[in-house]
C-alpha atoms as one frame of an Amber mdcrd trajectory, in Angstrom:
protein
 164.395 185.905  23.812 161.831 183.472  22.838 163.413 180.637  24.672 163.289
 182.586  27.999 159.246 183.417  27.128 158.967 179.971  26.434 160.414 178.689
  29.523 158.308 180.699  31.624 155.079 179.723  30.103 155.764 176.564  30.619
 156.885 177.284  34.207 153.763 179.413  34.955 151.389 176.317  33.143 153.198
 173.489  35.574 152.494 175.986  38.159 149.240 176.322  37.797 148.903 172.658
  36.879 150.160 171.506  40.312 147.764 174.103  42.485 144.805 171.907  43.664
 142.459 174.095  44.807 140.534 172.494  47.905 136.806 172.717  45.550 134.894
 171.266  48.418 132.682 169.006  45.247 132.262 165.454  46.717 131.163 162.571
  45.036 128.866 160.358  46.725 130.700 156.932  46.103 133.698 158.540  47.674
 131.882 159.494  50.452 132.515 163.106  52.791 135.769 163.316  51.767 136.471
 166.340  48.624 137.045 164.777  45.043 140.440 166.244  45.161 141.622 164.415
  48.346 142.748 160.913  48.602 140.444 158.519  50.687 140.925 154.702  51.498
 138.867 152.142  49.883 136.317 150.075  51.588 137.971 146.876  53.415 136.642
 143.854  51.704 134.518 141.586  54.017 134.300 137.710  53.697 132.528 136.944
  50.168 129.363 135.625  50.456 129.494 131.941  50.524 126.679 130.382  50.210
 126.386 128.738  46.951 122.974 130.352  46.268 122.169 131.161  42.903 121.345
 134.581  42.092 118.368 136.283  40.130 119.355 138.197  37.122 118.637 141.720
  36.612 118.296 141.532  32.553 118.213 139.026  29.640 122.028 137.636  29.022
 123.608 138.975  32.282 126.233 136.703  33.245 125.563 134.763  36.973 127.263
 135.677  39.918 129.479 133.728  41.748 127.847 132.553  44.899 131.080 130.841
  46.347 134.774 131.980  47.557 137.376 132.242  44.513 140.093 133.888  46.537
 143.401 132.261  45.570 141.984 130.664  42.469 144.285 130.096  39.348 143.644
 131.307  36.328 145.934 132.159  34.043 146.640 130.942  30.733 148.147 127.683
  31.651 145.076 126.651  34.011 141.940 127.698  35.025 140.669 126.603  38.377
 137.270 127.212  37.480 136.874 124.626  35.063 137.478 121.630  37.679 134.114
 121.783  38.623 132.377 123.790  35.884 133.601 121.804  32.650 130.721 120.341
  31.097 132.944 116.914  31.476 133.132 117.434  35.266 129.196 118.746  36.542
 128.022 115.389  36.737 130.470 114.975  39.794 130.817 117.914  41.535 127.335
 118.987  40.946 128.551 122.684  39.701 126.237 124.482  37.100 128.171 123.543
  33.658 129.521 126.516  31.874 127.213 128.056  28.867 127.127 126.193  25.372
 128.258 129.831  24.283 131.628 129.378  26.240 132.318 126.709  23.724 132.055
 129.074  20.586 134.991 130.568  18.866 134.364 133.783  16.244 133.307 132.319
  13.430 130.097 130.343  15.568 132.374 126.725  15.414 131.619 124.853  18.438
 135.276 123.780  19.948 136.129 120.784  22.205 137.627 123.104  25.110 136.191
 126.624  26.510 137.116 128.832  24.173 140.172 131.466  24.317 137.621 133.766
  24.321 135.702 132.815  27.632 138.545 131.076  29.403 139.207 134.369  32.330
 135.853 133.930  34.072 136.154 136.682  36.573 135.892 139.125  33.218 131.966
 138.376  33.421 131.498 136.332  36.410 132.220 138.204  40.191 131.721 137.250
  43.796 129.431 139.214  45.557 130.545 141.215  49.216 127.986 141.275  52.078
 127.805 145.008  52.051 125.368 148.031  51.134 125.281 149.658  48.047 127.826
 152.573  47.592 124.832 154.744  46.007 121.180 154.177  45.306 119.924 152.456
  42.875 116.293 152.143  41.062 117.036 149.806  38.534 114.268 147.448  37.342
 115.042 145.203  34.478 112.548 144.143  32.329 110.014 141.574  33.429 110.407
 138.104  31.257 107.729 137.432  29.121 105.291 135.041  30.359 104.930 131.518
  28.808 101.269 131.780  27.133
């Protein structure tokens, strides 16, 4: 007898678990469309490409990257990155070097080779899309302080 109760509980809770009711709540990154129905995502446009560096919006915010990356390699036998932003490599190709930081491991020990840590760039870095934003946004970081 309490198998069969069992049973239907958990009939009546997948039930009830599988009912999306239509809520009509939208969420304004999503767009018109109801939170509970699927939508497509934006197409992706050509990333901007101009090589322009960006302002930051607050103190330690990593740079964007004003340049195409699509079909760059970077995994953990080469990073594509690095042939033009290894310290040992700006003074050709012109790139801005990677951060003293990048060269850091734990324990504060500078290392000969970007660290393990700071090897998968796009985890910081990321290209930027010619598009408007999703939602608005007020955000005003804080001014630097002036050299006096």
């Amino acid at each position: 007898m309490k198998l069969r109760h069992l049973l239907l509980l958990l009939g009546l809770v997948a039930l009830v678990a599988s009912a999306q009711p239509d809520t009509g709540l939208v969420d304004a990154a999503r767009g018109p469309v109801a939170v509970n129905q699927p939508t497509d995502p934006p197409r992706l446009t050509n990333a901007v490409n101009d090589d322009v560096r960006r302002p930051r919006n607050y103190d330690m915010q990593p740079p964007t990257i004003p340049h195409r990356v699509d079909g760059y390699q970077i995994d953990k036998n080469f990073n594509k990155c690095l042939d033009c932003h290894a310290r040992a490599k700006t003074e050709f190709s012109l790139a801005i070097p990677i951060s003293p930081t990048h060269y850091l491991d734990r324990a504060g020990k500078v290392l000969p080779q970007v660290s393990t840590r700071r090897y998968f760039c796009m985890q910081c870095h990321v290209t930027q899309e010619p598009v408007l934003p999703i939602v608005g946004n007020a955000f005003e970081g804080v001014p630097a302080p002036s050299g006096k």
